[in-house]
C-alpha positions in Angstrom: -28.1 -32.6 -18.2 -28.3 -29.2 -16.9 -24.8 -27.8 -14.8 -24.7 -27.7 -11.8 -24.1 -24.4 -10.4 -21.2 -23.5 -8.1 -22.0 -22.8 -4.3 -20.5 -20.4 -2.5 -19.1 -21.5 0.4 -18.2 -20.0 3.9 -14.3 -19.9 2.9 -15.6 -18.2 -0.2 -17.2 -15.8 1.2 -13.9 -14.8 4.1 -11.8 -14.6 0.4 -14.5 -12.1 -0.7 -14.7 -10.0 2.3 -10.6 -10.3 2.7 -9.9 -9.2 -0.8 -12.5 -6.3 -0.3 -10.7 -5.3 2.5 -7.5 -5.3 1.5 -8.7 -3.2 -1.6 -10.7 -0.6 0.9 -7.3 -0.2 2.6 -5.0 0.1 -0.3 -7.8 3.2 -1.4 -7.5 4.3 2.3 -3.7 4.3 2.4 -3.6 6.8 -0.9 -6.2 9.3 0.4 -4.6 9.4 3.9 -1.2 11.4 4.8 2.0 9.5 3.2 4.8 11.7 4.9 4.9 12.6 8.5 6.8 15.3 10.4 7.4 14.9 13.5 9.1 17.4 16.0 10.6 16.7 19.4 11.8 19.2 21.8 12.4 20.3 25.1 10.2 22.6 24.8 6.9 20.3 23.7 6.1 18.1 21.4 3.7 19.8 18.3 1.1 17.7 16.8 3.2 16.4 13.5 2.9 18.1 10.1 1.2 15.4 7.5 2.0 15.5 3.8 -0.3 13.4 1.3 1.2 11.9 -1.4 0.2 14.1 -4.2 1.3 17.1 -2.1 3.8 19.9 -3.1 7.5 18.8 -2.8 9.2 20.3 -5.5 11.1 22.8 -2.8 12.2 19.6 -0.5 13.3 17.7 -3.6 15.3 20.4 -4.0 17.4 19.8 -1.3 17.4 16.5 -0.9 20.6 14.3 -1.1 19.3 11.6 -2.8 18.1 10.5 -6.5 14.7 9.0 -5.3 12.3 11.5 -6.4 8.3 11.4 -5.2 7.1 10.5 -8.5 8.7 7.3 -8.0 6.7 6.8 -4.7 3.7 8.0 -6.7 4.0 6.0 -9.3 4.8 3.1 -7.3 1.1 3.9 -5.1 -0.6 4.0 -8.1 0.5 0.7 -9.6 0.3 -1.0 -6.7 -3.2 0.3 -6.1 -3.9 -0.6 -9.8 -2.5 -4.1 -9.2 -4.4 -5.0 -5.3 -7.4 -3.9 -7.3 -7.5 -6.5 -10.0 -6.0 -9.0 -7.5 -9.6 -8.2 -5.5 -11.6 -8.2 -8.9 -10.2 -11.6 -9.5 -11.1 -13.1 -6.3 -14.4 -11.8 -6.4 -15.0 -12.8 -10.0 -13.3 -16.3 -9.5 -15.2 -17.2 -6.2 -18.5 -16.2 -8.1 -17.9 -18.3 -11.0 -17.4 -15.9 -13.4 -13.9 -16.7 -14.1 -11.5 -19.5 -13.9 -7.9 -18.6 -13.4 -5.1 -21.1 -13.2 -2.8 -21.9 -10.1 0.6 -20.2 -12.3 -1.2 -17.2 -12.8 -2.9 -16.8 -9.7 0.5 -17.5 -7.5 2.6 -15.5 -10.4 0.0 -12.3 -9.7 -0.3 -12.8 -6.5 3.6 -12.8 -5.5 3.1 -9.5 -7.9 0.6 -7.8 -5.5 2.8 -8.7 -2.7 5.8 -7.2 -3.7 4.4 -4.0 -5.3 2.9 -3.1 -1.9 5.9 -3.9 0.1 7.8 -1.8 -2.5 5.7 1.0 -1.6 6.4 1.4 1.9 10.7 0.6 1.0 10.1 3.6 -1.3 8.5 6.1 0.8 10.7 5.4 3.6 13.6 5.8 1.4 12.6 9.0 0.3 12.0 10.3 3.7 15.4 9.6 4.9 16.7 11.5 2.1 14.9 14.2 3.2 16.8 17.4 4.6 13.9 17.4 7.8 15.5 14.8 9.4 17.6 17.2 11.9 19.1 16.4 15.6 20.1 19.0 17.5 21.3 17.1 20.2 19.1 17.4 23.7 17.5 20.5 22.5 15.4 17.9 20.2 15.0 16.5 16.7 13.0 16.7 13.7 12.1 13.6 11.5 10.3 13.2 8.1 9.0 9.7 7.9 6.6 7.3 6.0 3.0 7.6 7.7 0.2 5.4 7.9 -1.3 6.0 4.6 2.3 3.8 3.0 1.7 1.4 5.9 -1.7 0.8 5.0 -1.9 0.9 1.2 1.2 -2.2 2.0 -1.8 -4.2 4.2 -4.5 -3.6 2.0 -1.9 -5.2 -0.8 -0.9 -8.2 1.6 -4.3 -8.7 2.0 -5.3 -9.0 -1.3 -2.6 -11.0 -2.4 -2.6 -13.6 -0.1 -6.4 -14.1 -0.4 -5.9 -14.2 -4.3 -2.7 -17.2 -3.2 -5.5 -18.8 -1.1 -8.4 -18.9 -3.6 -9.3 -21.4 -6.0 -10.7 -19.8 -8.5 -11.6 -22.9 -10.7 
């Protein structure tokens, strides 16, 4: 008898388009500014300096109080990117038929892809509050160096494709 081949069903296809999305953003959140500056003061308030991750911070590393250095953010961007994309692959693959991939490894990878994008946004947060930007001068105003929405969305687009890989059945 001939096998029957595998439909693809409505809840298939939300895993697809989730996992896609989550990978879209994690791509999204690396190409977008990382680091923010943000001035306030009595003054006015300037539009805030942006920093991409790849940018130039050897002179702010070099007075930074801390040990964090950006090539652990960068690497950590990178892996995590790495990881949300094969997290994606697998979903797509899986709810096609392709592949078959067992509960264990699915949750194990899964709980991976979770944590490596959360990780992210701890380490670029920590590493802007090491920074030697952050300044208060009292009511005269303040200056901040803080994650931006390219660590926020890269840890998304991870959440996303980790919890649609969880949700799948891939069998």
């Amino acid at each position: 008898m001939a096998k029957k081949a595998k439909k693809v069903g409505l809840f298939d296809i939300i895993m697809i388009i989730a996992s896609a999305i989550g990978l879209v953003l994690a791509v999204i959140g690396l190409c977008i500014p990382f680091f923010s500056q943000v001035t306030e003061s009595i003054v006015g308030n300037p539009d805030p300096e942006t920093f991409g991750l790849f940018a130039d911070f050897e002179a702010l590393e070099a007075l930074m109080e801390g040990d964090l250095t950006i090539a652990v953010v960068q690497a950590f961007a990178i892996i995590s990117l790495i990881v949300t994309a094969l997290a994606s692959v697998l979903v797509i693959l899986g709810k096609l038929g392709f592949i078959k991939v067992g509960f264990l490894t699915r949750l194990i990878f899964a709980i991976v892809t979770v944590v490596l994008a959360v990780l992210v946004v701890v380490f670029a947060a920590t590493y802007a509050a090491q920074s030697p930007l952050n300044l208060d001068v009292g009511e005269l105003g303040s200056t901040s160096f803080v994650a931006s929405a390219g660590a926020y969305l890269m840890m998304v687009g991870g959440i996303v494709a980790g919890v649609s890989l969880f949700l799948s059945k891939l069998k």
